[in-house]
N, C-alpha and C positions, 0 to 999 in steps of 0.2 A: 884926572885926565883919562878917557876913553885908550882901549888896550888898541882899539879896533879902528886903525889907519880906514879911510874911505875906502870903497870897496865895488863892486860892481852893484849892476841896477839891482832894486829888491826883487825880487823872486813873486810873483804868482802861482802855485804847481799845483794843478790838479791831483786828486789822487784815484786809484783803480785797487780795490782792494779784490783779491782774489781768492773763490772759495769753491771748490770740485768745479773749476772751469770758469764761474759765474761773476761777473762783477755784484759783489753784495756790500756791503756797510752793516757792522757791528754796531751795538750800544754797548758803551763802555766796554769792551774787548770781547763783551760776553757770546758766545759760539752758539748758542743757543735764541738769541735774539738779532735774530736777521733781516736785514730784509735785503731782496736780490733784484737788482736795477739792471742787469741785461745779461744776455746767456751770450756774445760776442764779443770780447773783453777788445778784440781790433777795431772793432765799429766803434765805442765809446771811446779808446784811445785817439781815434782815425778825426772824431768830432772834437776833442782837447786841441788836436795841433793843426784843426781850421783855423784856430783862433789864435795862432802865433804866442805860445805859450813857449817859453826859455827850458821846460822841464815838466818831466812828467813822474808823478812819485809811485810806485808800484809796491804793494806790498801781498807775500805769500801767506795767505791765512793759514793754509794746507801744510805749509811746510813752519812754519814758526812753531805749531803745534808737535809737527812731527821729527823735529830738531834737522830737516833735510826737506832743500827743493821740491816742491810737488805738482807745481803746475805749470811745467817748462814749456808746453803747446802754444798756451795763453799768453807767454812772456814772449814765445818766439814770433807769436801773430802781432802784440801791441808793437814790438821794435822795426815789425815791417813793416806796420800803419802809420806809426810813426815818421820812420826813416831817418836819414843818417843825420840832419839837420836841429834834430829836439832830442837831446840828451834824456836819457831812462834811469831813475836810480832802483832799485830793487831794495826790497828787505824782507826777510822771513826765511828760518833755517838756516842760512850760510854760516856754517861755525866753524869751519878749515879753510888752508888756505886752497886745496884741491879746488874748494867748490868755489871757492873766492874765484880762481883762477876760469873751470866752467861756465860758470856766470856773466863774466864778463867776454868769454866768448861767444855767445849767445845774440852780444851787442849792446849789452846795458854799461852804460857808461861810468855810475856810483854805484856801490853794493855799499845796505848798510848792516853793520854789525850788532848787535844790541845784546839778544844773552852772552856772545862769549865775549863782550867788553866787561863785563862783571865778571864772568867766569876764568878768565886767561886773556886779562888786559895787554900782555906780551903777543901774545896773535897780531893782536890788531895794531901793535907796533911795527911787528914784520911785516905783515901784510901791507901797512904805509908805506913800511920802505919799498916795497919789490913794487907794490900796484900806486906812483904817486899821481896825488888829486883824484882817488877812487873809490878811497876807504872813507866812509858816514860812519859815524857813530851813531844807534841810537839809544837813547836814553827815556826808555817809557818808565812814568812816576804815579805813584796813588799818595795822596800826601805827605810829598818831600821824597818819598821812599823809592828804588828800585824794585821794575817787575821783571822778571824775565820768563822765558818757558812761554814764550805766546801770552803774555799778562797773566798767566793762571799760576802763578808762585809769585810771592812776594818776599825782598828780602830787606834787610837793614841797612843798607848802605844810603848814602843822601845824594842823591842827584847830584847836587854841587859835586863832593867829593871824587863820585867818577868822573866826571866833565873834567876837573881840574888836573886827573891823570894822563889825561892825555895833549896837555896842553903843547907838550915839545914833541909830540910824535908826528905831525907831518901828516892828521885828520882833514880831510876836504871842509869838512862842517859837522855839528850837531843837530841831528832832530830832534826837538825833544816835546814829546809828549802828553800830557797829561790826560792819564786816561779816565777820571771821573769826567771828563769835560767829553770825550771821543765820541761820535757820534749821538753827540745829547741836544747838538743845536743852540747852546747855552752860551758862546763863546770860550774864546781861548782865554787857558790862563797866563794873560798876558806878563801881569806881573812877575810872576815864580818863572819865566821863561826869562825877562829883561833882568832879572837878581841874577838867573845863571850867567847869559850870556857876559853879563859883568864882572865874573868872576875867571874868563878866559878868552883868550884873543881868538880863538876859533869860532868863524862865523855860524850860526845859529840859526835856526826855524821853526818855526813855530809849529806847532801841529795839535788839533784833537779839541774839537766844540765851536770851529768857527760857523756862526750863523747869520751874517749880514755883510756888505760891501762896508760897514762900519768897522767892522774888525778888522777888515783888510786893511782899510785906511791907518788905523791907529797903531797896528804891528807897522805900515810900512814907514811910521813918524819915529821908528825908534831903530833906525839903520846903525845912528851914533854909538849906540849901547851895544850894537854886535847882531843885531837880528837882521837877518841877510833876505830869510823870503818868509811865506806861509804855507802850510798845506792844505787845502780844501776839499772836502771827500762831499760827504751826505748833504750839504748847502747846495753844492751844484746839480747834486741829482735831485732834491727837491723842489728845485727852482727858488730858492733863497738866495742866491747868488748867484748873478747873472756873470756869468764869467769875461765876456767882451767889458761888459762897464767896467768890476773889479781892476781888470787890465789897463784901461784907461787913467784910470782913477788912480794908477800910483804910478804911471807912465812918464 
């Protein structure tokens, strides 16, 4: 028996990775292999929610690195392109609740947590309770393994195992990652995504190597399993995925 009662539509959500201002896409998390798709992170947001998109996935390269928000300008421009209609989750840096709290005044709607869920898994308990349906978990994995520190430290722990600690906390969802796949165009790893999502009633997403309306499709056939949406970064910017059809196509 599925943990995960029906739930709302699948998720389409683009994503906007931000790095000294720039919309860029990493390979495999590495900081040094960039490549930078636009210097107006509002304009590329502004073009995401032409297309009637449910969510918009934002992540802080600057700040993930630098254990603290770094590119507050850029976030404050996307949530104005946006507007109040298309929900913004943020990730990168945020590891108190002070900043939890800033963050979300800013107007991003989900903040997600990823190193200090490994590091002081009680945060992001409290933090559920004060901020509910706003706390993300995220969960970046290099086989099986937690990364934290912006993917540049890896630790022992197994994905499953954190996912599963937070099962009774009151998590909006997991994203979880796998970052051999993350900008490589290769596809998601679907499977090690649908094993976790099965191991907890917390809706799930997929994120890191989706490179076709193929992927989309096939993440959005496993709603039952607990996978709630996808994230799509480097497919959209290099016109791999057409985002209107994707949208269609699991509509």
């Amino acid at each position: 028996m599925s943990l995960h009662p029906p739930s709302a539509p699948f998720e389409v959500i683009p994503a906007i990775d931000l790095l000294d201002g720039s919309c860029v896409r990493l390979a495999q998390g590495k900081y040094e292999e960039k490549t930078v798709y636009g210097d107006d992170p509002g304009k590329v947001a502004a073009g995401f929610a032409a297309q009637s998109i449910r969510r918009l996935h934002v992540v802080d390269l600057d700040g993930a690195k630098a254990g603290r928000p770094e590119n507050r300008e850029a976030i404050s421009s996307i949530v104005a392109a946006v507007g109040p209609d298309i929900p913004v989750q943020l990730g990168g840096g945020i590891r108190d609740l002070a900043t939890i709290e800033d963050t979300l005044a800013l107007g991003i709607s989900r903040v997600i947590l990823g190193t200090v869920a490994l590091r002081d898994p009680e945060l992001v308990r409290e933090a559920a309770r004060r901020f509910p349906k706003q706390i993300v978990v995220g969960i970046d994995a290099r086989d099986g393994r937690v990364a934290v520190e912006g993917w540049l430290e890896a630790s022992e722990a197994r994905a499953s195992e954190l996912a599963v600690q937070f099962e009774d906390a009151g998590v909006a969802a997991i994203v979880y990652t796998d970052i051999s796949r993350d900008g490589m165009l290769t596809g998601p790893n679907l499977a090690a995504t649908v094993e976790l999502a099965r191991e907890v009633s917390i809706p799930v997403i997929v994120s890191g190597g989706v490179s076709s309306e193929a992927d989309i499709t096939a993440a959005s056939q496993e709603t039952d399993s607990g996978i709630a949406g996808i994230i799509v970064g480097k497919a959209l910017y290099t016109g791999a995925v057409d985002l209107a059809a994707a949208l269609t196509a699991v509509a």
